[in-house]
N, C-alpha and C positions, 0 to 999 in steps of 0.2 A: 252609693258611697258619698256623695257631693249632700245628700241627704242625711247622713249624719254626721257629715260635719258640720252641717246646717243647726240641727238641733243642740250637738254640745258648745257650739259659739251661743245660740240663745238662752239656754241653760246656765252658759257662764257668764254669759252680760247679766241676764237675767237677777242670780245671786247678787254680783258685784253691786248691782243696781238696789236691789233691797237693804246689802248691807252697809250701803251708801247714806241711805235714806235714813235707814232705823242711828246709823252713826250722829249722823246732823242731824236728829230730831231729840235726840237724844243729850247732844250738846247743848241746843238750843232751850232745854227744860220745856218742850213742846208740848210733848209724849211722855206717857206712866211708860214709856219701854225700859226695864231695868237692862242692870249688867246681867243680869240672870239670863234676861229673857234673848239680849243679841246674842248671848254666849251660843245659847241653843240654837236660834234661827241660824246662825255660821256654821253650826257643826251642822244641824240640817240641811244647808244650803251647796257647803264642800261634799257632803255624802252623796246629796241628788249628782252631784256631777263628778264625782269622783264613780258612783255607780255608772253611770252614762260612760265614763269613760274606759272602765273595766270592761265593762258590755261592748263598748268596742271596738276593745284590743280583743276580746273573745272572739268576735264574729269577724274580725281581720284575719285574725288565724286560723279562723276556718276556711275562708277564700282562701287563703294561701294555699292553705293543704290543699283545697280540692286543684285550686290554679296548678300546683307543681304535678299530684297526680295526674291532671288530665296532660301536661305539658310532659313527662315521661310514660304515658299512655301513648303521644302522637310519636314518640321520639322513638321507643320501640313498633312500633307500625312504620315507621318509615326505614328502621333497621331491617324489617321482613323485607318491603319492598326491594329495599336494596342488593339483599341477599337472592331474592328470588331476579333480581334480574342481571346478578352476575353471573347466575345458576343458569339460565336461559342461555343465556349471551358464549358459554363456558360451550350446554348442549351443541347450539345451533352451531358453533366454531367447530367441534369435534363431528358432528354430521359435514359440515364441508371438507372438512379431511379426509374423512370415510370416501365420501365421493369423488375427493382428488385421486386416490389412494386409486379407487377400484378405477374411473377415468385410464391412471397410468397402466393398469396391469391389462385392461384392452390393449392400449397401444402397443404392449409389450409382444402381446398375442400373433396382433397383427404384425408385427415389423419379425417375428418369429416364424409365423408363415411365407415370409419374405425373404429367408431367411438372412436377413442382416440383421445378426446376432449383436452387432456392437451398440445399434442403437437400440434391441432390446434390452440389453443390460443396462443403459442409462435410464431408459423406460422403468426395470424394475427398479434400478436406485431411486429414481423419484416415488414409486410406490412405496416402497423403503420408509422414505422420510413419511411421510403423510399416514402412512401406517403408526408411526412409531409417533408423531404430534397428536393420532386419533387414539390412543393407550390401548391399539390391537393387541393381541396376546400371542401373534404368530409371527415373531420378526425374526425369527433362526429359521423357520422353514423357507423364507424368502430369500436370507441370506443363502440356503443353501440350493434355492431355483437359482439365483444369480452366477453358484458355482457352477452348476450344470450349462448355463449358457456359457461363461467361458470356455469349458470345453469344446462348444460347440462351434467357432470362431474360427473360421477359416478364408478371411478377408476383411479387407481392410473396409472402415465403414464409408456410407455414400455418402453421407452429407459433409461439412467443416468440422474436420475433432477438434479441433481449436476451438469453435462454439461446445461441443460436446465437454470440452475438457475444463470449459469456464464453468459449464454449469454443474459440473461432477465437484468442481471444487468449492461453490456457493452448496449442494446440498452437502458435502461431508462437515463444512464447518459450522451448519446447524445440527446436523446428526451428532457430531462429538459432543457439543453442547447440551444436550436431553440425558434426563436421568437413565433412562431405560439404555444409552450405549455404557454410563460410568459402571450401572449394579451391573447388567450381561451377556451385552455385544461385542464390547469394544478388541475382543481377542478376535473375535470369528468375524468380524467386521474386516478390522486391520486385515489378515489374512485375503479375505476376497477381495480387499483394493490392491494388495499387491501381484495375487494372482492376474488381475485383469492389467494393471501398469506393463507387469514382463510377459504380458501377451503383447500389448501395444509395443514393446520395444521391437518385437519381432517383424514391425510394420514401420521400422521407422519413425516412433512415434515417441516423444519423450514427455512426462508431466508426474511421475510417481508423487502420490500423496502420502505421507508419514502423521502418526498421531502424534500430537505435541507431549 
């Protein structure tokens, strides 16, 4: 680049310079150079760099083009990257939900075998949620294992329901939140929190949750 601007700066010194010379040689009855003949050397002299200089604006617009293609060549490449690593980021997030998910429904197992029934049912509410942020396809059959454990409830639980009942109500107000309880939990949902609430009354225990 710095090279042709090099050449049409000499190119147009160069002219100016001849037609400097042939001017004052010309004045001074020096030189046989007629009017004729500057006429011609000027329009010779504007051509050679008026050609230089078409030549290149041509070849500047050809960088350009190639400059901007290759500049939305990187720009789409770097939309892929992007896309593929919100796609990763999206999997790898939805596999640790799977895993929280299945995680809870052990604990559920075991605290079942135990049978303290109340903290299995927080057990499956939290598989519940982790199920339903991993886009499972089986979140009514869960909802109706959680009914079968109320049924099964016949004491009060061991550990603090006051802790139990803090975190039943951080998991429902992410659960309400997800599209999968608006399109077709939120009836059979509702329903099993209030089954398990008016079992809890029956234990002395007050904290009913209501969907907003």
């Amino acid at each position: 680049m710095k090279k042709i601007y090099f050449i049409i700066s000499v190119a147009a010194f160069t002219g100016v310079l001849i037609l400097s010379c042939l001017w004052i040689f010309g004045s001074l009855k020096v030189s046989v150079v007629t009017l004729d003949t500057f006429v011609g050397v000027s329009v010779a002299v504007l051509a050679i760099v008026f050609t230089v200089v078409i030549g290149f604006q041509i070849i500047n617009a050809i960088d350009i083009k190639d400059r901007m293609v290759d500049v939305e060549r990187q720009q789409n490449k770097l939309i892929d990257i992007s896309r593929q690593l919100a796609e990763n980021d999206r999997l790898h997030t939805k596999e640790a939900y799977n895993l929280q998910a299945g995680i809870c429904d052990q604990s559920a197992e075991i605290r079942m075998a135990e049978a303290n029934y109340v903290e299995a049912f927080c057990s499956c509410h939290s598989a519940l949620l982790y199920a339903i942020l991993a886009d499972q396809q089986n979140q009514i059959n869960r909802i109706t294992h959680m009914n079968n454990i109320i049924l099964l409830i016949n004491k009060p639980p061991v550990v603090s329901f006051e802790l139990l009942k803090s975190q039943l109500i951080l998991e429902c107000t992410k659960i309400r939140e997800t599209v999968s309880y608006r399109n077709c939990l939120s009836s059979a949902y509702e329903n099993t929190l209030s089954m398990f609430w008016t079992k809890m009354q029956q234990y002395g225990f007050m904290g009913e949750i209501k969907a907003e």
